[in-house]
C-alpha positions, 0 to 999 in steps of 0.5 A: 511704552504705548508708542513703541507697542504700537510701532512693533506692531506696524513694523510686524504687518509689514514684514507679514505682508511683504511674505504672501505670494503675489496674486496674479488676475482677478481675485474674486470675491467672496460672494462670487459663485464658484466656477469649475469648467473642463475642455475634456472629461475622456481619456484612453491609455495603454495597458502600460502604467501611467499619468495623465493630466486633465486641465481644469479652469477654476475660480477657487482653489478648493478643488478635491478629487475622489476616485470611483470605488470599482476602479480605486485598486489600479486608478489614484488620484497624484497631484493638483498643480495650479497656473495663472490666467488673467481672471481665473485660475487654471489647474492641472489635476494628475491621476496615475494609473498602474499596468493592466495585467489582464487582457481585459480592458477597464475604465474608471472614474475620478470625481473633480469638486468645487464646492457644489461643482463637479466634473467626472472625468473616464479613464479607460485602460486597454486590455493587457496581451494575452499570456497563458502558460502550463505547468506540464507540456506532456505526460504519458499517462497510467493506461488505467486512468490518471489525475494529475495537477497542471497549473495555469498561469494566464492574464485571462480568461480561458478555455479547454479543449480535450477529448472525451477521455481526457478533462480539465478541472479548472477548481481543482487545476487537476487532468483527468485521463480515463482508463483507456479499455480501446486495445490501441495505444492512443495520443491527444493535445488539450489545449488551454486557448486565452479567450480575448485572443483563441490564438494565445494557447498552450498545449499539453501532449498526452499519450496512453497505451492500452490497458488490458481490460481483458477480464479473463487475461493476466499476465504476472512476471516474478523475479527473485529466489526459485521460492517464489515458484514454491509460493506460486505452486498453485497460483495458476489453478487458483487464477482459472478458479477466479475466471482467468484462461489467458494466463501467462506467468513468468519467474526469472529465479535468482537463488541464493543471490543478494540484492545486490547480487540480483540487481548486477545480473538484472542490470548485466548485459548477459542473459537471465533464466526464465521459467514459464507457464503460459496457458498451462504450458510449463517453459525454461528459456534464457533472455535479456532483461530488456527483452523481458520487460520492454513489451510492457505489457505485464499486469503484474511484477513481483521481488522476492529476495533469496531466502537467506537473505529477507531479513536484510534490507538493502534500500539501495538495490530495491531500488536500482533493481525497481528503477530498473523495471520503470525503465520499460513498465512505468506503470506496471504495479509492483509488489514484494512477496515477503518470504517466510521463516525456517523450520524450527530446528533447520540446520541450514547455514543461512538459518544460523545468521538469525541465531538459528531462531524461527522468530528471530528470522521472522521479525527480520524478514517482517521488518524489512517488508514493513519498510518496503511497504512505505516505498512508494514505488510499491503496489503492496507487500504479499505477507505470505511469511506472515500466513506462514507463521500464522499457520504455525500457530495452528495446529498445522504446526510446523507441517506449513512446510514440507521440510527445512524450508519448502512450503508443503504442498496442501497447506504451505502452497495452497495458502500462498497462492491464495495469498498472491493471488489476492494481492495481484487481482484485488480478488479472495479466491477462497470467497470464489464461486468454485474455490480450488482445491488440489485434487490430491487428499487433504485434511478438511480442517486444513481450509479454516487453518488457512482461512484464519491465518490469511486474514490474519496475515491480510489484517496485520501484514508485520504481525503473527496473529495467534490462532483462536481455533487451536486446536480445531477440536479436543479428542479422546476416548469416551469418558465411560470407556477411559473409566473403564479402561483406566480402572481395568489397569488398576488406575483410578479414574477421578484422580485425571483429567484428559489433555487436549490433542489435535487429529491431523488425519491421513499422514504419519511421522518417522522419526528416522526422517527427521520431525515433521509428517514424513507423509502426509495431505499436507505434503500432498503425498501419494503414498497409499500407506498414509491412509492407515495413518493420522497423527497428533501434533507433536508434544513436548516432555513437559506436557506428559509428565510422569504418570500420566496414562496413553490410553487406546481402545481396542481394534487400535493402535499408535506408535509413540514417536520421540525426537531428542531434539526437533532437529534430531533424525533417530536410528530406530523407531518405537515400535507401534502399542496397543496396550490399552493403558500404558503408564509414563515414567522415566523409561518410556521417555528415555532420552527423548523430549519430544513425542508424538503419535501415529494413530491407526487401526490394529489390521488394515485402513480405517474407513472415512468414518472410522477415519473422522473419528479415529481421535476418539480411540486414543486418549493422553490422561494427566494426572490432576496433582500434576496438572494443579501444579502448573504444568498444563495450561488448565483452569476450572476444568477447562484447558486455555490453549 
């Protein structure tokens, strides 16, 4: 058993001897010192990816390369191959090398070790050939100044050169182009040169017209319904009150037409009207479109849709006509002048698609203005309808226009010019050292009516904001001459309590005319005969109720006028009452269920004082089992309008 053990054993040590390879030269010893040599220890290579192979002479072959750390993201270590010399043993030591991208030469080391032995072999890489690219090779810049993005594809450190207007941020990738204020139209290229060679470079062309820089030029071109000369009534004047004495403003009216409509004419061959004020000077002419816009040197473009129809949002053709604008303006701001609703009562057919209701129309007409408002293109909504109804809320009522549709002359206008020119200036004109005022009578209150109502309208632009002021004050006779008066006439005076009116002095109504103040401030009426004359706003049937008491003083007098509807013109007109306390009831309202009262002195006009307090000679005295009963908006003695 031992005999074949041991001869297994010697016929497995043969079997394993004959399987190593055949070692060719010198074996060294073990206690021979160990040997590395090299014949080269520098390399150049392009900046191509690569190998080289470095020979190296070794009496071991426990060779290990290491490569220095700054250069480990492009230089590695491959391979080690070996070959046979007569006592010694020759390696081939191969390291890779990717492409240099960057037109900037580097170099790296590998590290070659034989137990204490080393060697240090240099790669060094050309540079790369400078590339540089830009994302943008021209841009025709806003003259008022611009920044825009322009990305840089280089392999190499760069440089820029521009003109003192125009700049490049190389943190940002941003150009930056001042306003040009020069008068002159002006061009430059900046250049993006690679420094490692000033004659790899990319160029971007910039030009820039002139901005008008003129502070007391502007000129303003308006296109849509013959309402927008109504908004612009007195936007002129109020453009002189702000500084402004080269005033140039232009409508191209298109009444009653669609969008659609008015995008065909704009985009037409044919010739469109055009109203002018230039410096005052009022024009009416005919051109082409292109002809209009193409100077491009307007400061100012506003849309306006056709009243009847603002409440209809037509994306399509906002947008062919404003296309149509950046044709020849494509920096020109552009802003949409959002019209207003009609009266209530209006009978006119395009108030009937809105179910003849005002805040119907309204909501329409703010909804598509708050689309608008989300279109890029535009600069800013002008929320004129949204003063409008403001307005409407005050005790201004529906005297914000002087009939169906038009704004009145004192408050509807005045206001939207105020509003406009806010919006195309960036400036309040009613914060203006000498803020216009027209030069025809007015009602004083009217100013904070207006001055709440736009900056409700400029705060809340889609939204009708109650106002807080209404009314602006609470008339009626002096307590002690009412008690007086009311129990004269057998009333008895603790069992009433006055109603609150509003005052709006020097106009009148005639219900022969229809609902609103025939003549009036607010209308900008020169009629001398409404200097006798201040109104009430007008008061529905259910706030007079039955027995309550009109009361007026003595040397006084007021014409009750009544409307069976807002909408209804009457026949006849009650006559004018200087009773001094007249008790209603089923015959004084008759059919009627509206009135409202014309309040004047009994022979001739009221001074200006007399004037200012003519609301203290007229008194409307409810009776408080009516007011407990809730038909009057009345708590703890205090009204809650």
């Amino acid at each position: 058993m031992k005999k074949s053990f041991f001869l297994l054993s010697a016929f497995a040590m043969l079997l394993i001897a004959s399987c190593q390879p055949e070692e060719i030269g010198n074996v060294p010893s073990p206690n021979d010192p160990p040997v590395l040599t090299a014949n080269k220890t520098a390399y150049s290579v392009s900046y191509e990816e690569g190998t080289i192979t470095v020979p190296v002479d070794a009496n071991y072959p426990s060779i290990k390369v290491s490569i220095s750390s700054d250069a480990s993201s492009w230089l590695s270590y491959k391979e080690t191959k070996a070959e046979t010399k007569a006592d010694m043993k020759s390696y081939k030591v191969v390291l890779a090398y990717k492409a240099n991208l960057i037109a900037t030469a580097r170099s790296g080391k590998a590290t070659i070790t034989l137990a204490a032995q080393s060697l240090e072999v240099t790669v060094s890489q050309a540079a790369a050939i400078p590339e540089i690219s830009i994302s943008e090779t021209s841009w025709t810049a806003n003259p008022r100044g611009v920044s825009f993005p322009v990305a840089v594809t280089t392999n190499d450190e760069y440089t820029v050169t521009a003109p003192s207007w125009a700049s490049y941020d190389k943190t940002t990738g941003n150009v930056t182009v001042q306003l040009n204020g020069s008068g002159a139209k002006r061009e430059c290229e900046m250049v993006f040169a690679c420094n490692a060679d000033p004659n790899v470079k990319a160029t971007l062309a910039i030009s820039q017209k002139a901005a008008n820089v003129d502070p007391e030029l502007i000129n303003i071109l308006s296109v849509g319904d013959s309402y927008v000369d109504s908004t612009a009534n007195y936007l002129y004047q109020v453009l002189t009150s702000l500084g402004y004495t080269k005033i140039r403003m232009v409508n191209i009216p298109l009444d009653g037409k669609t969008l659609a409509e008015a995008d065909a004419l704009l985009n037409g061959s044919g010739k469109v009207p055009v109203h002018a004020i230039i410096n005052g000077v009022p024009g009416v002419d005919s051109l082409l479109t292109v002809d209009i816009l193409s100077p491009d040197d307007w400061d100012a473009i506003v849309l306006q849709p056709a009243f009847d129809f603002a409440g209809d949002y037509d994306e399509t053709s906002i947008n062919s006509i404003v296309g149509l604008i950046r044709t020849y303006c494509e920096f020109t701001p552009v802003f949409w002048n959002m019209t207003w609703a009609y009266k209530k009562g209006a009978t006119a057919a395009g108030f009937k698609s809105y179910g003849s209701d005002q805040a119907a129309m309204y909501t329409s007409i703010a909804n598509v203005a708050s689309l608008v408002a989300q279109n890029t293109e535009f600069a800013g909504v002008i929320p004129v309808g949204t003063l409008v109804q403001n307005l409407r809320t005050s005790y201004v009522e529906e005297n914000v226009l002087v009939d169906d549709s038009n704004l009145s002359v004192n408050i509807g206008r005045l206001g939207a010019a105020y509003m406009m020119a806010q919006y195309l200036t960036g400036k309040n004109p009613m914060t203006a050292a000498s803020p216009f005022l027209p030069k025809l009578r007015y009602d004083p209150d009217c100013i904070p009516a207006i001055q709440e109502a736009y900056a409700n309208a400029v705060k809340n632009p889609f939204e009708v904001t109650e106002a807080t002021q209404y009314p602006p004050y609470v008339l009626s006779v002096p307590e002690a001459d009412a008690k007086a008066l009311i129990e004269a006439a057998g009333f008895k005076f603790e069992e009433y309590v006055a109603a609150p009116f509003v005052v709006m002095h020097y106009g009148f109504y005639n219900s022969q005319n229809g609902s609103y103040l025939t003549s009036s401030v607010f209308k900008g009426s020169k009629d001398d005969n409404m200097d006798k004359y201040a109104a009430t706003h007008i008061i529905p049937k259910s706030e007079i109720p039955n027995g309550s008491l009109i009361v007026v003083t003595s040397g006084y007098q007021y014409r009750p006028e009544g409307w069976v509807t807002l909408s209804t013109k009457n026949e006849t007109r009650p006559g004018n009452v200087s009773t001094p306390v007249v008790e209603v009831n089923n015959e004084w309202w008759g059919t009627f269920t509206y009135r409202a009262f014309n309040l004047s002195k009994t022979s001739g006009a009221p001074s200006a004082a007399e004037m200012k307090a003519i609301g203290t000679k007229f008194g409307i005295y409810l009776p408080k089992t009516a007011v407990n009963n809730g038909l009057q908006d009345y708590e703890n003695g205090e009204w809650k309008w």
